[in-house]
C-alpha positions as CSV (number, residue, x, y, z in Angstrom):
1,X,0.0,0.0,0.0
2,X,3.1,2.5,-0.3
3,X,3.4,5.3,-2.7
4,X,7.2,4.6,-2.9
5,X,10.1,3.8,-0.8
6,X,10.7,6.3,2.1
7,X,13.9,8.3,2.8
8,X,15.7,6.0,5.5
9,X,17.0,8.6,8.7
10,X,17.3,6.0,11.0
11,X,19.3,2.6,11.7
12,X,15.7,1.0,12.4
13,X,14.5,2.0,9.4
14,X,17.2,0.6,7.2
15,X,17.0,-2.7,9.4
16,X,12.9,-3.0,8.5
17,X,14.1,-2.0,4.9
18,X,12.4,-5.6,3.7
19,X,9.3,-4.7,5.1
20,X,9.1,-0.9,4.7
21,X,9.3,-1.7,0.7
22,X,6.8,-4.1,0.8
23,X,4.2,-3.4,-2.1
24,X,6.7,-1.2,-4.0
25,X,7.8,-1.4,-7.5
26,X,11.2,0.1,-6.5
27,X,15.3,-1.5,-5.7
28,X,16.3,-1.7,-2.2
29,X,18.6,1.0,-0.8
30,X,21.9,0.4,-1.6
31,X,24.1,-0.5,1.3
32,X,20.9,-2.9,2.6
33,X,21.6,-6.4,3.7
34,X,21.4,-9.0,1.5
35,X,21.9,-11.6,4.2
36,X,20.2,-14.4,3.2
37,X,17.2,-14.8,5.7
38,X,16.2,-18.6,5.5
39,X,17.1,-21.6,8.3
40,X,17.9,-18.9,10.3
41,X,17.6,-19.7,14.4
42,X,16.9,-16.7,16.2
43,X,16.1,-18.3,19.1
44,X,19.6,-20.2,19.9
45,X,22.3,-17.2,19.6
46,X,25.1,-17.7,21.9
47,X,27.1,-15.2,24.2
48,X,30.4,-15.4,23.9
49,X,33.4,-13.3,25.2
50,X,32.7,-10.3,22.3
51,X,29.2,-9.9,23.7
52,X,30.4,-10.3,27.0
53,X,33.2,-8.0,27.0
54,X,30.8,-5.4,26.5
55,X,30.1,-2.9,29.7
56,X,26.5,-1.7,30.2
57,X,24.7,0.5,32.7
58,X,21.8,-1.9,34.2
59,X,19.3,0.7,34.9
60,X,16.6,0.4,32.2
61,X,14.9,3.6,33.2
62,X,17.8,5.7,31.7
63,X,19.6,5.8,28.4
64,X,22.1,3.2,28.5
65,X,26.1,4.0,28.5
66,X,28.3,0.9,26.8
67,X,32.0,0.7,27.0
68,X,33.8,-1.7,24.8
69,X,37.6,-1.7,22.5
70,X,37.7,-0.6,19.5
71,X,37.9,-3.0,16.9
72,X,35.5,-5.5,18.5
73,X,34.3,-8.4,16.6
74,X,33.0,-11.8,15.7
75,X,32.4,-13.9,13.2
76,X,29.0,-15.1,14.1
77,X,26.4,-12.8,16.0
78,X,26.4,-13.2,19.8
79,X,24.3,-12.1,22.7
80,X,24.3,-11.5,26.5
81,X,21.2,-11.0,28.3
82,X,22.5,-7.8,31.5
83,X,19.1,-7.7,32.5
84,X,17.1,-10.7,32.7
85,X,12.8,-9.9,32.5
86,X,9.9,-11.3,33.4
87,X,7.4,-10.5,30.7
88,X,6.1,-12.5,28.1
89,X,8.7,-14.2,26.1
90,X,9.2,-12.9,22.7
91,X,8.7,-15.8,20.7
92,X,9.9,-16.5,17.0
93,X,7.9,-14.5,14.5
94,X,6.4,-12.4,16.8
95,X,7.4,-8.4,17.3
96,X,8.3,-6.5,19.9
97,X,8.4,-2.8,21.2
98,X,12.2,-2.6,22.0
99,X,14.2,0.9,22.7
100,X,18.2,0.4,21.3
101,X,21.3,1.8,21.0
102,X,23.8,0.8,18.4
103,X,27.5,1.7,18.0
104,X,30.3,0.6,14.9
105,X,32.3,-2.0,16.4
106,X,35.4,-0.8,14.8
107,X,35.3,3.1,15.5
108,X,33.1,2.7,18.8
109,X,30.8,6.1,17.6
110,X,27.0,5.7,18.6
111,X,25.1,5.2,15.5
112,X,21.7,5.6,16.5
113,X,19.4,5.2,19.7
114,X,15.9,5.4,20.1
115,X,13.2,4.7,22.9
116,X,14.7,6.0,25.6
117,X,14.2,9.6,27.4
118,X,10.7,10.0,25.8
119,X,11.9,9.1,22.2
120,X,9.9,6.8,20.4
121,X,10.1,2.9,20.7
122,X,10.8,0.9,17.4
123,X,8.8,-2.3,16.8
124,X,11.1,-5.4,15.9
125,X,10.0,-9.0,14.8
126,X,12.1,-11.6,15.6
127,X,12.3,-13.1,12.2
128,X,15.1,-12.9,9.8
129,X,12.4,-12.4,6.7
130,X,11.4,-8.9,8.5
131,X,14.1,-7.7,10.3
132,X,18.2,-7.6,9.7
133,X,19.2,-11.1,10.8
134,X,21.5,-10.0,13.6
135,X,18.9,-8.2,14.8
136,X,16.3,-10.8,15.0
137,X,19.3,-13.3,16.6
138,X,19.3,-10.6,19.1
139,X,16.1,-10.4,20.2
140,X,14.6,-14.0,19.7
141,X,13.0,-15.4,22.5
142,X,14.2,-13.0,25.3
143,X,11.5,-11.9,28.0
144,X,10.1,-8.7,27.6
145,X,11.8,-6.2,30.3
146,X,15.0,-7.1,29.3
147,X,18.1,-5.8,28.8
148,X,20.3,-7.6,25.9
149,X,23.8,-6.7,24.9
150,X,24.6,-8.0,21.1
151,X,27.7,-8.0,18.4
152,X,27.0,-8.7,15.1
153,X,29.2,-9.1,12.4
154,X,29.0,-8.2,8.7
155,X,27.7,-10.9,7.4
156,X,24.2,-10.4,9.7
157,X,24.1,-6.6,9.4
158,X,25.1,-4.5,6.1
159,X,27.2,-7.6,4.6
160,X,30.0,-7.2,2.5
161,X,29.4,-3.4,1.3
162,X,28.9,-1.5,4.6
163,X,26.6,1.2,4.8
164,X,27.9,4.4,3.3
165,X,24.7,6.2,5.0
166,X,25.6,5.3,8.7
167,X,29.0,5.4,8.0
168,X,29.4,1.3,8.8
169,X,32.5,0.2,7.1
170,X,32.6,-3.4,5.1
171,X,34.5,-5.0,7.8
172,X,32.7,-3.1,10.9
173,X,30.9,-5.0,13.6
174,X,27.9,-3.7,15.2
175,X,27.2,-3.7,19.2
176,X,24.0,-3.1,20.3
177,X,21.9,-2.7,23.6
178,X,18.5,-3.1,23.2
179,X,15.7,-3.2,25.8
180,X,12.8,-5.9,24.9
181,X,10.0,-3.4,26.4
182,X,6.8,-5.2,25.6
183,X,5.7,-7.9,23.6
184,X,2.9,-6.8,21.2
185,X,-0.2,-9.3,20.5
186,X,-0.1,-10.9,17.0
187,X,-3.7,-9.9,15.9
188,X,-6.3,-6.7,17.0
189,X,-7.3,-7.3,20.5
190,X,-10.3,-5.0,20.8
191,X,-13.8,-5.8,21.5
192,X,-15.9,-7.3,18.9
193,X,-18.6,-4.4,17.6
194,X,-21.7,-5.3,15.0
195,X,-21.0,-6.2,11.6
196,X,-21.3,-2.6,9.6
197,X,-23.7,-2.5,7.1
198,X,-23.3,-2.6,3.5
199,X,-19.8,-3.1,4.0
200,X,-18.3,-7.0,2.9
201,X,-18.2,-9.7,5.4
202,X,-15.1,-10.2,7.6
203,X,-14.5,-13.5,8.8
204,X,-11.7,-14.5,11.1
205,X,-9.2,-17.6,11.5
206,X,-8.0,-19.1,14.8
207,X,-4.9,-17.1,14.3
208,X,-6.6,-13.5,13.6
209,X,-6.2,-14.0,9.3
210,X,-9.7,-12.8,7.9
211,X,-11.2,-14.1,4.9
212,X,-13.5,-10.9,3.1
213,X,-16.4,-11.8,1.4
214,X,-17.6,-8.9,-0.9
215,X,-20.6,-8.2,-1.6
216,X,-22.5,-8.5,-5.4
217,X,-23.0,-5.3,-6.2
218,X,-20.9,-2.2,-7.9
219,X,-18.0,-0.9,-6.2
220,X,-18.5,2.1,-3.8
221,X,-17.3,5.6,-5.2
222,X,-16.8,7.0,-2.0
223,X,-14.2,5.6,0.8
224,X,-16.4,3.8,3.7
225,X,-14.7,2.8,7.1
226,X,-16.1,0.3,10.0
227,X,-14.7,-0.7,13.4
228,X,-15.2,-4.7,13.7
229,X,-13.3,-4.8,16.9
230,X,-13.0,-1.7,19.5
231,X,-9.3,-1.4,20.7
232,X,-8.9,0.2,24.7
233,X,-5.6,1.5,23.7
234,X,-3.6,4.9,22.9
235,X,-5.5,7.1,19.6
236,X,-3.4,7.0,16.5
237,X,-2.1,10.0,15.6
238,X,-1.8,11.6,11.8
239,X,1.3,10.5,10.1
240,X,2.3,8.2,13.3
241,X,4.3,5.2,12.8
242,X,2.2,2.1,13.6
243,X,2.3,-1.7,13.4
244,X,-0.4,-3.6,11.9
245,X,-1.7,-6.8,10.5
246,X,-3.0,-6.2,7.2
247,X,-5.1,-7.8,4.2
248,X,-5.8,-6.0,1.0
249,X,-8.5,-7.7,-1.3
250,X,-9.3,-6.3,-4.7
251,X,-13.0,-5.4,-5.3
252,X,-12.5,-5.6,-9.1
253,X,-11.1,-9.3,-8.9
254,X,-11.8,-10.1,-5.5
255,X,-8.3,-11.5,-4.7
256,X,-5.7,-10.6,-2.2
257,X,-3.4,-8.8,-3.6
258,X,-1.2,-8.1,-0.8
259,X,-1.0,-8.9,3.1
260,X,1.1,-8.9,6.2
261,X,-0.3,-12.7,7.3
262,X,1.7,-15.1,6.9
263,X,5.2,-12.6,7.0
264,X,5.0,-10.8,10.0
265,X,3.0,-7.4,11.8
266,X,4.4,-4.8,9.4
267,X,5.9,-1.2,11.0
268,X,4.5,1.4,8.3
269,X,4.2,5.1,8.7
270,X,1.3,6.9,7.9
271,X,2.7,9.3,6.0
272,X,4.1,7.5,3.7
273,X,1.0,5.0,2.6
274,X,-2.1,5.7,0.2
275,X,-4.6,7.9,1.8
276,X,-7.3,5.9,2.3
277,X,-5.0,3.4,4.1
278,X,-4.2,6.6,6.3
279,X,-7.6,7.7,6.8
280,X,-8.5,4.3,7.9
281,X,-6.4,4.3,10.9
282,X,-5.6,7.8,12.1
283,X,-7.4,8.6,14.9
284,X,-8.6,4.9,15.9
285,X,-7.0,2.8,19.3
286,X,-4.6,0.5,19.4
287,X,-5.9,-2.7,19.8
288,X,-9.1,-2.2,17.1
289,X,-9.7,-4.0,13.8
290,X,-10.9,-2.2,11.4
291,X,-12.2,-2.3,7.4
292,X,-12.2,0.5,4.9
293,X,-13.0,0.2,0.9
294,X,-10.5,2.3,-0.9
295,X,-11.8,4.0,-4.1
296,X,-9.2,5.0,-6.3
297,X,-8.9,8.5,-5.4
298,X,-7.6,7.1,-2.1
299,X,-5.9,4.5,-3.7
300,X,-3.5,4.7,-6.0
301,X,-5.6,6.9,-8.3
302,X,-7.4,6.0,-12.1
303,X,-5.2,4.4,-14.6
304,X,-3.7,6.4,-17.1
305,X,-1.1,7.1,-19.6
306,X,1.3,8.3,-16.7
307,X,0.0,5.9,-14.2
308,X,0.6,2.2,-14.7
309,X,0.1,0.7,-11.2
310,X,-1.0,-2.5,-11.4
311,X,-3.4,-1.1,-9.0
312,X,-4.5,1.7,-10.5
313,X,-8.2,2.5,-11.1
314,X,-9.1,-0.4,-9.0
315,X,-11.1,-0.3,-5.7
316,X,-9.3,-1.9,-2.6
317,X,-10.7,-3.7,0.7
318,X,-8.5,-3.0,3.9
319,X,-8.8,-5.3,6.8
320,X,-6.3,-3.8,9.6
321,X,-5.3,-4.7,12.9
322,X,-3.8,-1.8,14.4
323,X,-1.2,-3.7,17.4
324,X,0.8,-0.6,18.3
325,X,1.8,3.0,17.5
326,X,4.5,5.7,18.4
């Protein structure tokens, strides 16, 4: 449901590059990984004396401070849980609100940090098909309220290239501290509300994955939005980043043409989406389900000359779980 691939301004953003491009036409930034993300256990990563070399302050209520040489490295990613939590277990597949701060290995500068001091939280899924496969080795399977300590080489970060736009070298390790704050629920969690009228039929899997049944009648011209489940958490504000489980179904064909089941919760920002995808969940809580029908005006606009989406002039079905926001 993207316009087109966002401008990357943050290490998180250029981990989630496999899942922030989803539905776009365009090439990967360069300097992405290319890691290859199957048979990859993110639940078994080892510590080892890299990862445990590292110093870290153990207060999670403040930003953390790590000490470590310069010129750290390993040949395979390791971990070292400092702070060992209680909360749910962050199982493999499923995402979590984490707060990081990442340094190059080699020069020991502070790449980038987030979720601490009031910034926002980034959302993570521990699965190598969604997330940079160091990453997802570091946060497998810890318990939320943890505090893990991780180096990753090359060949689970940037691989062989680097990344010119952080300033990672080819040969540069990462080390990371990242705080496993919460683990999100895998589908909308919100109370169920009546069926809206006139709208197609949503019904729901064990696992959360709907099936839409449309109705037999023209297409709406107008966008239309109902609530099937009511959510108790936070309002989603314009142009927020949010996670969300997703199905889009084609009214013209009445085929999926595009969801987040069966991959993982997607972390998308409103801003950079089609509008009606927008509309849809700007301003509901987190924790609701929801279902809008996208004309093309809200959509990616009537086919033409000088637009040849595949999706042009077509009228979409949105069924959204909205599981967090920040």
């Amino acid at each position: 449901m993207r316009r087109s691939v966002p401008v990357l301004a943050s290490f998180a953003a250029i981990a989630l590059l496999g899942t922030l491009t989803a539905c776009s036409t365009a090439a990967p930034k360069a300097g992405a990984s290319t890691t290859a993300a199957a048979a990859i256990d993110v639940c078994g990563t080892p510590s080892g004396k890299a990862s445990e070399s590292v110093t870290v302050s153990k207060d999670l209520k403040t930003t953390p401070t790590a000490k470590f040489e310069n010129g750290i490295s390993t040949t395979e990613t390791q971990r070292t849980v400092v702070v060992e939590g209680s909360g749910d277990k962050l199982a493999e597949g499923g995402t979590a609100s984490v707060a990081y701060a990442v340094y190059d290995g080699e020069t020991g500068k502070q790449i980038d940090t987030t979720g601490f001091d009031g910034t926002p939280e980034a959302q993570f899924t521990a699965s190598a098909t969604a997330l940079m496969s160091g990453l997802a080795k570091t946060i497998g399977c810890v318990n939320a309220g943890s505090r893990v300590v991780s180096v990753i080489p090359p060949a689970d970060a940037f691989g062989s290239s680097g990344n010119e736009q952080l300033g990672v070298g080819a040969k540069d390790s990462l080390v990371v501290v990242l705080d496993v704050k919460s683990v999100l629920p895998t589908k909308a969690t919100g109370a169920a509300q009546p069926a809206p009228k006139g709208l197609p039929t949503v019904k729901l899997a064990e696992d959360g994955k709907p099936t839409v049944t449309l109705p037999k009648t023209d297409a709406p011209t107008d966008f239309q939005l109902g609530v099937l489940k009511k959510g108790d958490g936070v309002v989603v504000a314009d142009g927020a980043t949010v996670t969300v489980q997703y199905q889009g179904t084609s009214w013209e064909t009445g085929k999926v043409f595009d969801q987040s089941w069966g991959r993982a919760p997607a972390p998308l920002s409103l801003s950079q989406v089609v509008p009606g995808f927008s509309k849809a969940i700007a301003g509901q809580t987190v924790g609701s389900q929801v279902i809008a029908v996208l004309p093309p005006a809200d959509a990616y606009g009537e086919k033409s000359s000088s637009n040849t989406s595949q999706l042009a002039g077509q009228t979409l079905v949105f069924v959204i779980d909205i599981l967090a926001t920040s």
